[in-house]
MDAnalysis code that builds the backbone (N, CA, C; Angstrom):
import MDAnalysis as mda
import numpy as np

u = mda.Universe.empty(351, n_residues=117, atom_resindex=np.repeat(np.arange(117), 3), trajectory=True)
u.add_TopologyAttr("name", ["N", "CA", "C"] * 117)
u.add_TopologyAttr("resid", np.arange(1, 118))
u.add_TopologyAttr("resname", ["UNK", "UNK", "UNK", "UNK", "UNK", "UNK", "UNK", "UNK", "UNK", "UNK", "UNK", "UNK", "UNK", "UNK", "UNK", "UNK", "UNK", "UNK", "UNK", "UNK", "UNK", "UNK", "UNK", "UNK", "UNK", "UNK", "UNK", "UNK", "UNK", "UNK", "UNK", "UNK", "UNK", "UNK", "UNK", "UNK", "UNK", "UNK", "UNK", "UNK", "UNK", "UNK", "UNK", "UNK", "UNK", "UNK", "UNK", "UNK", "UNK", "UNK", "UNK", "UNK", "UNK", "UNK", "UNK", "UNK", "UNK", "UNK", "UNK", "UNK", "UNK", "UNK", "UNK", "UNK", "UNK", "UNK", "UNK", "UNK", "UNK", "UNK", "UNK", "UNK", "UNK", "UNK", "UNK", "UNK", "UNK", "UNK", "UNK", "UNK", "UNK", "UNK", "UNK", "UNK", "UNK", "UNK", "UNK", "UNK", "UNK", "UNK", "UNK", "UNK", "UNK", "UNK", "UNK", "UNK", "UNK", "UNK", "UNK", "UNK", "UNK", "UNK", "UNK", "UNK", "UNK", "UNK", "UNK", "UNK", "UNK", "UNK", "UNK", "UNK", "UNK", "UNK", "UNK", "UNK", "UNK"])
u.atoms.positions = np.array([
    [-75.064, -48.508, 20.591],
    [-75.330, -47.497, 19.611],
    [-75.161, -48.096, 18.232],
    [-76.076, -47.404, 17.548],
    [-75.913, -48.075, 16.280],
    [-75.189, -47.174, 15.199],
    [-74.768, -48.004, 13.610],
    [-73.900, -46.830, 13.076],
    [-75.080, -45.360, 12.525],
    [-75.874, -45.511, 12.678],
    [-76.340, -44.296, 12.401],
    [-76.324, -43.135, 12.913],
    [-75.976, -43.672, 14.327],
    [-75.663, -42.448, 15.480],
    [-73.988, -42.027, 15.023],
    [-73.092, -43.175, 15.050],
    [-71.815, -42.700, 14.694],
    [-71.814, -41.221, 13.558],
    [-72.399, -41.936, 12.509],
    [-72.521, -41.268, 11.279],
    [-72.215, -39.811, 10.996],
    [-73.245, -39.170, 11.637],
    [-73.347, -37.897, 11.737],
    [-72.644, -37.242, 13.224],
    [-72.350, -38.273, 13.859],
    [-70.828, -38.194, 15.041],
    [-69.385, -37.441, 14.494],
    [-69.197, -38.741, 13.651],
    [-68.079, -39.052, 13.424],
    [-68.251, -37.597, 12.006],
    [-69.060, -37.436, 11.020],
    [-69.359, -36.260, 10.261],
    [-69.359, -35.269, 11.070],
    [-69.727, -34.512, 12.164],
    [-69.332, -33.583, 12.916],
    [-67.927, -33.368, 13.230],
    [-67.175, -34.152, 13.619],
    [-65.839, -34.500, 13.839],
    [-65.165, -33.855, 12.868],
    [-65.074, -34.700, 12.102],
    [-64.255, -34.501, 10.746],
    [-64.802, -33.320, 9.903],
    [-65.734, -32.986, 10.206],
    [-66.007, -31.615, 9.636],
    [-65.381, -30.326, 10.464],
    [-65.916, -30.323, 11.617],
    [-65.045, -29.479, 12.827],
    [-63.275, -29.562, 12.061],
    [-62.976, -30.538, 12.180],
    [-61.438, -30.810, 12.057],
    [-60.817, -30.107, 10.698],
    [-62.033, -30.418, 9.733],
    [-61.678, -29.971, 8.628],
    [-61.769, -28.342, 8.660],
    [-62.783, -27.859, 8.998],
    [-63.038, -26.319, 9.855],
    [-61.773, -26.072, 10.067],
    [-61.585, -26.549, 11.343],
    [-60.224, -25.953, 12.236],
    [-58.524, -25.696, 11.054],
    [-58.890, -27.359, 10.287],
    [-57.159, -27.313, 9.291],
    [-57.118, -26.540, 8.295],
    [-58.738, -26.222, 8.029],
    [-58.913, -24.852, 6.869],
    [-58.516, -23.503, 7.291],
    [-58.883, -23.243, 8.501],
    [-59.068, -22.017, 9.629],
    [-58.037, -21.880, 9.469],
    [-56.495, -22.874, 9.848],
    [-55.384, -22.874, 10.583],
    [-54.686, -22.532, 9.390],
    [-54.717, -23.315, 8.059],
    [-54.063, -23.365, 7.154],
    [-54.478, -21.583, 6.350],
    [-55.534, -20.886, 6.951],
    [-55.946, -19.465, 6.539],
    [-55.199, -18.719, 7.187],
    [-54.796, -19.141, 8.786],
    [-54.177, -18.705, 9.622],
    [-52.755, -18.403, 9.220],
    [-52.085, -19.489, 8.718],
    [-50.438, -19.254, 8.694],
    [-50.775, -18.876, 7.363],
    [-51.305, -18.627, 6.595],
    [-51.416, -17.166, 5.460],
    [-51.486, -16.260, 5.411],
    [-52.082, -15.989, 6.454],
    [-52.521, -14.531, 6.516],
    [-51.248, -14.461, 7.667],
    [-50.819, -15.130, 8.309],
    [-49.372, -14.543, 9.168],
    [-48.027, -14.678, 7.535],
    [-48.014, -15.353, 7.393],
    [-47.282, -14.978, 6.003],
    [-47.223, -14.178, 5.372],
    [-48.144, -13.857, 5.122],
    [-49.019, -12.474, 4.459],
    [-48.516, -11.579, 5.607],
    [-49.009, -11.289, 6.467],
    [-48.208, -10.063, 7.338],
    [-46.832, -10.355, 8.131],
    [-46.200, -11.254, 7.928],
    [-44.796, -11.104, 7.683],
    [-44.184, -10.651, 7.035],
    [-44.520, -10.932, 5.660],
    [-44.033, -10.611, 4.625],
    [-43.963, -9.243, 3.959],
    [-45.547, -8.828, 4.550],
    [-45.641, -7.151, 4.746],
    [-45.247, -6.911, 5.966],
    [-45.195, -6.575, 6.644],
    [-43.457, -5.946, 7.564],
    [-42.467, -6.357, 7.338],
    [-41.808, -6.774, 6.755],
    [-40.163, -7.532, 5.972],
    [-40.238, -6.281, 4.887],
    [-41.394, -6.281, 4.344],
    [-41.373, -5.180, 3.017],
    [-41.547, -3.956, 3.761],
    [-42.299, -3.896, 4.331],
    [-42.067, -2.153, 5.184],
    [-40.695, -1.803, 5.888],
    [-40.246, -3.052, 6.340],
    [-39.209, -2.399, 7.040],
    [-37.980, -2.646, 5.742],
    [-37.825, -3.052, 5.257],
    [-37.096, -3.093, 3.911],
    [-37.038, -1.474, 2.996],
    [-38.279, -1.410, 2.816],
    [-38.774, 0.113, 2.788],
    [-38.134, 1.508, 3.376],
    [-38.373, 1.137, 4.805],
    [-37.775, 2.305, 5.487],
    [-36.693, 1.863, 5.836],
    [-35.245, 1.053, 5.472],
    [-34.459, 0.782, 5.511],
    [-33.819, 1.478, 4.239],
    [-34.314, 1.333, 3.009],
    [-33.567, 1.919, 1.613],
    [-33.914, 3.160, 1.780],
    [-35.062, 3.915, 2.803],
    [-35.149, 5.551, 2.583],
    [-34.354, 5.791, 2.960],
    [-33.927, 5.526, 4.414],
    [-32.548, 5.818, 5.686],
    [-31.937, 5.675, 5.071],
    [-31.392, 4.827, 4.142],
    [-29.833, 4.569, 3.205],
    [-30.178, 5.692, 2.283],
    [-30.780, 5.930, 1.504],
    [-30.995, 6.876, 0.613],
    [-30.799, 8.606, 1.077],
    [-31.303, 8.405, 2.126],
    [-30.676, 10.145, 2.961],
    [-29.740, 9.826, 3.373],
    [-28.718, 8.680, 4.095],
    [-27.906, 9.279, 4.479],
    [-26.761, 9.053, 3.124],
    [-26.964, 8.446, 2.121],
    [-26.013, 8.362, 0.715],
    [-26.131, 10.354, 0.365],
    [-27.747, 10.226, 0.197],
    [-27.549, 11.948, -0.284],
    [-26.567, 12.883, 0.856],
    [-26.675, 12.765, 2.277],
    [-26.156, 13.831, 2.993],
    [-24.785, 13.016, 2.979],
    [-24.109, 12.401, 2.480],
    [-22.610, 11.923, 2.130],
    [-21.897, 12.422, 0.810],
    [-22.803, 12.358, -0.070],
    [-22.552, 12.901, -1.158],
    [-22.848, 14.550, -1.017],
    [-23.648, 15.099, 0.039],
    [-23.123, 16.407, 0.097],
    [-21.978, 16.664, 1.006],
    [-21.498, 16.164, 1.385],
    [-20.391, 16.202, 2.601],
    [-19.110, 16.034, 1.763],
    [-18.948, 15.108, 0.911],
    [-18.049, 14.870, 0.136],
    [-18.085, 16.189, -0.842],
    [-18.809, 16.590, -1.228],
    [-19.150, 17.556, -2.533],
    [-18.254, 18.937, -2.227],
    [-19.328, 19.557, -0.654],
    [-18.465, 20.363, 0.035],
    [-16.675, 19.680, 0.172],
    [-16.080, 19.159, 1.043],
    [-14.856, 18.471, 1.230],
    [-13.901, 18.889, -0.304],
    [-14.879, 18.546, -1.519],
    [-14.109, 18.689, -2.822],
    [-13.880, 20.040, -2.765],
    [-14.998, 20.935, -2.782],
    [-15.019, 22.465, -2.992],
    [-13.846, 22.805, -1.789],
    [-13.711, 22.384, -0.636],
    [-12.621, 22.865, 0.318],
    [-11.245, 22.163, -0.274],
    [-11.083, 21.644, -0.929],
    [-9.693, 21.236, -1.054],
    [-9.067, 21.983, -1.997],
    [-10.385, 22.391, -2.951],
    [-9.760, 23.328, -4.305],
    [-9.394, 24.314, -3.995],
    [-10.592, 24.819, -3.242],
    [-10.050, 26.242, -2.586],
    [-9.070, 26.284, -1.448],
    [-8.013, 25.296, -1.041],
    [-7.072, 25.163, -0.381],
    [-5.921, 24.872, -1.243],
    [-6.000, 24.552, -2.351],
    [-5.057, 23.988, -3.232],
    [-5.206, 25.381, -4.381],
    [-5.946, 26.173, -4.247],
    [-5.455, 27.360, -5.025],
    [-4.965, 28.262, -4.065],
    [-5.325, 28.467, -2.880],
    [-4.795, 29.461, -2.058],
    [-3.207, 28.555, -2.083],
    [-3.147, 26.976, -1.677],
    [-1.289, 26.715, -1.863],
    [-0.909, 27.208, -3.502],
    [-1.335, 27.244, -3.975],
    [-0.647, 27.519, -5.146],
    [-0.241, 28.815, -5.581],
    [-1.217, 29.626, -4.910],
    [-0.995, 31.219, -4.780],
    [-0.226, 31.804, -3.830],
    [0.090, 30.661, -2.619],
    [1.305, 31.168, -1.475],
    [2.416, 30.509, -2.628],
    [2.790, 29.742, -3.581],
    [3.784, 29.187, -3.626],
    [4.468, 30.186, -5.224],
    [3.475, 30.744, -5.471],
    [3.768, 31.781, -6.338],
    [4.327, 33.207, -5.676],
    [3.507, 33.257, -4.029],
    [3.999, 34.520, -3.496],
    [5.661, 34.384, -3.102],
    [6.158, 33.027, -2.904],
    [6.967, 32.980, -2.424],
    [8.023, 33.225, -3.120],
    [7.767, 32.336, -4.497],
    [8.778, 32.186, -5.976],
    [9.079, 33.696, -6.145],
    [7.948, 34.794, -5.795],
    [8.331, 35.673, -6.346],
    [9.063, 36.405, -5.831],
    [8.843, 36.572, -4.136],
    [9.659, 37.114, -2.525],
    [11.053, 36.255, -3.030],
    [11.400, 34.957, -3.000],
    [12.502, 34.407, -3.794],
    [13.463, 35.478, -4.931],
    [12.471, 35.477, -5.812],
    [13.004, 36.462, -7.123],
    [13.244, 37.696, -6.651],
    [12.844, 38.528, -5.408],
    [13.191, 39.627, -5.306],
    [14.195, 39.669, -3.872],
    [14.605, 38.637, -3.470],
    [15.340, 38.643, -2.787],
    [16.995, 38.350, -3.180],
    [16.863, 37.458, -4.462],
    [17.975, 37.351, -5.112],
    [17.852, 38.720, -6.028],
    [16.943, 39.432, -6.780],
    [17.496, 40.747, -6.956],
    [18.229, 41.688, -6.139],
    [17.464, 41.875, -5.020],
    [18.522, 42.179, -3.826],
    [19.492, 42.031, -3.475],
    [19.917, 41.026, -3.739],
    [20.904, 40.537, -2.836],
    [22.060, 40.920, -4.127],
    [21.646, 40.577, -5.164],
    [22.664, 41.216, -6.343],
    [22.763, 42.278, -6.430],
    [22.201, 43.425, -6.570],
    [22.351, 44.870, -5.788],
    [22.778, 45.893, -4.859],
    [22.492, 44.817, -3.880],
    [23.541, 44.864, -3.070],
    [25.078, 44.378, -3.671],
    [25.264, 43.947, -3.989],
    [26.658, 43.207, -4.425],
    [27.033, 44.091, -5.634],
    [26.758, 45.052, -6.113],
    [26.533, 45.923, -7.111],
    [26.937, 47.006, -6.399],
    [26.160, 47.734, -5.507],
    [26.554, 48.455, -4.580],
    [27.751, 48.325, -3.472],
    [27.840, 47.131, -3.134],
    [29.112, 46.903, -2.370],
    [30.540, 47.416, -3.153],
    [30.537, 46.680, -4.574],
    [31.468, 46.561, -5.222],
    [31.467, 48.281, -6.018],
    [30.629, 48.985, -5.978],
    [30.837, 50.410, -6.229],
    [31.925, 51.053, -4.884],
    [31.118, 50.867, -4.026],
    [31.513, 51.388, -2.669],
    [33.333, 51.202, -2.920],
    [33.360, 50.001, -2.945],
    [35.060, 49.378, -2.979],
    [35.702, 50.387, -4.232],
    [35.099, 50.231, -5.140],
    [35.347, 51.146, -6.765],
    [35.943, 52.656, -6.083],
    [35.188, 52.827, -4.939],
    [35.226, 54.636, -4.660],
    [36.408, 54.953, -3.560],
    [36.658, 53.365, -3.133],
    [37.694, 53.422, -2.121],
    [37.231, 52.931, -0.765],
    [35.930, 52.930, -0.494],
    [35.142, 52.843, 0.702],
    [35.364, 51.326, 1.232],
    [35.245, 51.217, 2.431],
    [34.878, 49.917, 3.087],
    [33.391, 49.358, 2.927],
    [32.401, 48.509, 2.265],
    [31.326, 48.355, 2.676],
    [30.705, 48.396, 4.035],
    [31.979, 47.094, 4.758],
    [31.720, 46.647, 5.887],
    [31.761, 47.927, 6.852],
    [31.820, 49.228, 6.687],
    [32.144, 50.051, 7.705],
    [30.848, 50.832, 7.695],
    [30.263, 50.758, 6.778],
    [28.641, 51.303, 6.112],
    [27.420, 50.411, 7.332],
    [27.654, 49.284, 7.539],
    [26.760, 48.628, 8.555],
    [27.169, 49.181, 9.715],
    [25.518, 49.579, 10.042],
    [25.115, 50.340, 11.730],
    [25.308, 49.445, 12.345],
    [25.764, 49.957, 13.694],
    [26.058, 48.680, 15.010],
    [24.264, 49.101, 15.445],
    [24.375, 47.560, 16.051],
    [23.031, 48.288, 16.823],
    [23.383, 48.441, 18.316],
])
C-alpha cells in the first residue's frame, strides 16, 4: 500500500478519535453540568426543610414563652394569695389572743371554751 491510501486512513482515525475526545470531553460537561444541578436542587430543598422547620421552632418556642408567663403570673398571684391567707392568719391568731386574754380579764378559763370533739 502506498502512503496515499494511509492518508485518508490514518485522517479517518484521528478524526473519529478526535470526534469521540470532543463527544467525551461534551460528555463529562454536561454530567458536570447535571451534577452540579442536583447538588443545587438538593441544596435547595435542603434550606426549604431547614427553613420550615426553624419557622415551626420558633413557633414552638414563642408559644413555650407565652406558657411560662402565664405560669409565672398565675405563681405570682398564688404567692400573693398566700402572703395575704399569711396576713390574715396572723390577724387571727392575735385576736384570738385578744379574746383569750379578755376571757381571763372576766375570770373565765379560755381553755374550758374549746369543744371536745
Amino acid at each position: 500500500m502506498n502512503m496515499t491510501i494511509w492518508g485518508p486512513i490514518l485522517g479517518g482515525l484521528l478524526a473519529g478519535g478526535l470526534v469521540q475526545a470532543i463527544a467525551a470531553y461534551a460528555g463529562r460537561k454536561k454530567t458536570d453540568a447535571e451534577a452540579t444541578d442536583l447538588l443545587s436542587q438538593a441544596a435547595e430543598r435542603l434550606v426549604t426543610r431547614l427553613e420550615i422547620e426553624i419557622k415551626d421552632l420558633r413557633t414552638q418556642i414563642q408559644l413555650l414563652t407565652e406558657q411560662i408567663k402565664l405560669q409565672s403570673e398565675q405563681i405570682q398571684q398564688q404567692h400573693m394569695q398566700i402572703n395575704s391567707q399569711n396576713d390574715e392568719i396572723q390577724k387571727l391568731g392575735r385576736e384570738i389572743n385578744v379574746l383569750r386574754d379578755e376571757i381571763k380579764r372576766l375570770g373565765g378559763d379560755p381553755d374550758q371554751l374549746i369543744r371536745k370533739g
